[in-house]
N, C-alpha and C positions, 0 to 999 in steps of 0.2 A: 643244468646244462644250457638250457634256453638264455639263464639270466648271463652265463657266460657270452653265449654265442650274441649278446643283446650286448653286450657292455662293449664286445671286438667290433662288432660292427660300428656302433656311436665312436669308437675312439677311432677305425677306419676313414667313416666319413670325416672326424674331423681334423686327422693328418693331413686328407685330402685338399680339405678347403683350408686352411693354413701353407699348404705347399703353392696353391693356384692365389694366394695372396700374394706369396712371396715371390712367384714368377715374376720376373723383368715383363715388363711391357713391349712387343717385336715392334722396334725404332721404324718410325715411317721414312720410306726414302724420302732422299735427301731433294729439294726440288731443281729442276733443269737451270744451271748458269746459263747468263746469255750467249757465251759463247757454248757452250753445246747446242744452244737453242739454234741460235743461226749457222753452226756446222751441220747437225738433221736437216732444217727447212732447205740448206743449198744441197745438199744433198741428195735430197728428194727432186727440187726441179733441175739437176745437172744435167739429166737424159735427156728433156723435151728441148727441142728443137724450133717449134712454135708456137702460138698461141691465136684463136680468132676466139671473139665474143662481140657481146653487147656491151653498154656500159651508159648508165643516167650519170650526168653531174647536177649538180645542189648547190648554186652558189647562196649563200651568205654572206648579205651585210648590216656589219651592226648598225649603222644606220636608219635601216629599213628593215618592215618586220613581213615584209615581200621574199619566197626564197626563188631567183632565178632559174627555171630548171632546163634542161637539154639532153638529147641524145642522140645515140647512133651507134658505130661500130668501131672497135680497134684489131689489126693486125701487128703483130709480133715475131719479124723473125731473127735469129742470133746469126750474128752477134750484135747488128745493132742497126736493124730498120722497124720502124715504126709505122704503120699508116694510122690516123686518129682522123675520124671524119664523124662531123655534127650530119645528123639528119633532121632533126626538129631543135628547137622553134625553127632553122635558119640553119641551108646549107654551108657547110665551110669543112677542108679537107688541110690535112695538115700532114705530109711526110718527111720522114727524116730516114737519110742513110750517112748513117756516121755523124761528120759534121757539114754536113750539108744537108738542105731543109726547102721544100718545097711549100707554098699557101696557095689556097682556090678560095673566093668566096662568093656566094651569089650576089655579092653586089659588085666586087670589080670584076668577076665577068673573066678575069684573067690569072694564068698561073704564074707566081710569082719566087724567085731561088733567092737563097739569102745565106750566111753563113750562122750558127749559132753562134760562134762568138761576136758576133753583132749583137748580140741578145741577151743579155746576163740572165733573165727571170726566166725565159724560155730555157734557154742553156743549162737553167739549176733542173729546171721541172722534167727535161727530157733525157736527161743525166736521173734523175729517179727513174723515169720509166724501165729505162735499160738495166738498171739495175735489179727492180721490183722481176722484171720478165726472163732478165737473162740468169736470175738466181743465184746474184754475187752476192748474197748477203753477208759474208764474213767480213767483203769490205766495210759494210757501213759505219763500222766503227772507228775507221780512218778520219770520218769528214763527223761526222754524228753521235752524242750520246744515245745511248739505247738503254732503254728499259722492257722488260715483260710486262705489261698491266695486263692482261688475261692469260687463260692457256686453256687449251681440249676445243675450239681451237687457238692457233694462237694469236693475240694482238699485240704490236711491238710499238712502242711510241720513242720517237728520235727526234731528238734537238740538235740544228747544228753548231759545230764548232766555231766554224769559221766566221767572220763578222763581214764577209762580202757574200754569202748565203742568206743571214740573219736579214740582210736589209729587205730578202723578199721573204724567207719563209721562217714562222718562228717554233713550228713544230710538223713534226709526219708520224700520223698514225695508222699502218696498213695492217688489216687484220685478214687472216686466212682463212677460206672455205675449210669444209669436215679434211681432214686426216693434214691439212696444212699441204694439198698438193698443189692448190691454187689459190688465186689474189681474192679475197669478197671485195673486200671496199677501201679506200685507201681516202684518208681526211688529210689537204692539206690546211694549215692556218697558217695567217699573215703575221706579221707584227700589226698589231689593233684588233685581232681577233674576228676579224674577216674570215671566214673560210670556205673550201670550197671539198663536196665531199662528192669523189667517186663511187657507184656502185656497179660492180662486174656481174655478169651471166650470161647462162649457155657458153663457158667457157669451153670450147676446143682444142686439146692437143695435140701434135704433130697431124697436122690434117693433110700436110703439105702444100705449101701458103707456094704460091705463082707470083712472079717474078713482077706482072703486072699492075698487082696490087701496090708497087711502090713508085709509080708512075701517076702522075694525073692527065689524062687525058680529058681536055674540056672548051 
């Protein structure tokens, strides 16, 4: 009886493991397209209304093995005003509402209006801004190739299309703080591999940004 109850069992276990050989393997999801990728990330910032933080730039040139650094503060309110103001090495304020663009710096002493399309290089770079801030990312595939190179969070890198982009910028790589509700740091590079890299913090949103932040008063 034992040698019976000994033999069912052996044959038991080894149905069992023969069956768990035989199981399918449970297919790993499928990974995020970029178009889902940048329908979630606009998705996510479609609610916020504004943004204040910090933010270092890094410039880079290949040239020199010097990296130029700066900082200060940025405002962001939508649809489409900017304040960008250097506080170190060297004061300089920079606003934009819409197409129209305000400059202060501490050596001219005085506030200057200009239109962006005076400006092709400005015009591309604050043309990102609005975009990065106001959350259109599904556009960017209009003007820009887009790839995913990370994710958890996420980093997107984009080249542009157009050949009157290209003559200033020849790649953007902005990668997202935890859950992708905000900007970390955004790398732009030149053609010649010049570039210059943003790092955002203490990011605030909807704080309820005042009207005067988009004014210079100096």
């Amino acid at each position: 009886m034992n040698r019976l109850l000994w033999v069912f069992a052996t044959l038991l276990i080894a149905v069992t493991l023969v069956g768990a050989q035989d199981k399918p393997k449970a297919e790993e999801a499928p990974l995020e397209t970029v178009d889902d990728c940048l329908k979630r990330i606009e998705k996510n910032h479609d609610a916020h209304k504004d943004f204040v933080g910090k933010f270092t730039q890094e410039k880079h040139v290949a040239l020199f093995e010097e990296v130029i650094k700066s900082e200060g503060r940025f405002v962001f309110q939508k649809p489409s005003k900017v304040r960008w103001e250097y506080a170190k090495p060297h004061q300089s304020i920079l606003v934009i509402d819409g197409d129209d663009g305000q400059k202060w710096t501490e050596t001219t002493r005085r506030v200057e209006k200009f239109k962006l399309a005076d400006d092709r290089g400005l015009d591309a770079v604050v043309k990102q801004l609005f975009t990065w801030f106001k959350g259109e990312f599904t556009k960017l595939k209009d003007d820009y190739d887009v790839e995913i190179t990370a994710r958890s969070p996420t980093k997107l890198k984009m080249k542009p299309k157009k050949e009157v982009v290209k003559k200033y910028i020849a790649s953007i790589e902005v990668k997202f703080a935890e859950k992708d509700e905000s900007i970390a740091s955004v790398q732009i590079t030149e053609p010649g591999d010049d570039f210059t890299l943003y790092t955002f913090s203490d990011t605030k949103l909807d704080g309820g940004v005042k009207d005067e932040e988009f004014e210079i008063k100096k």
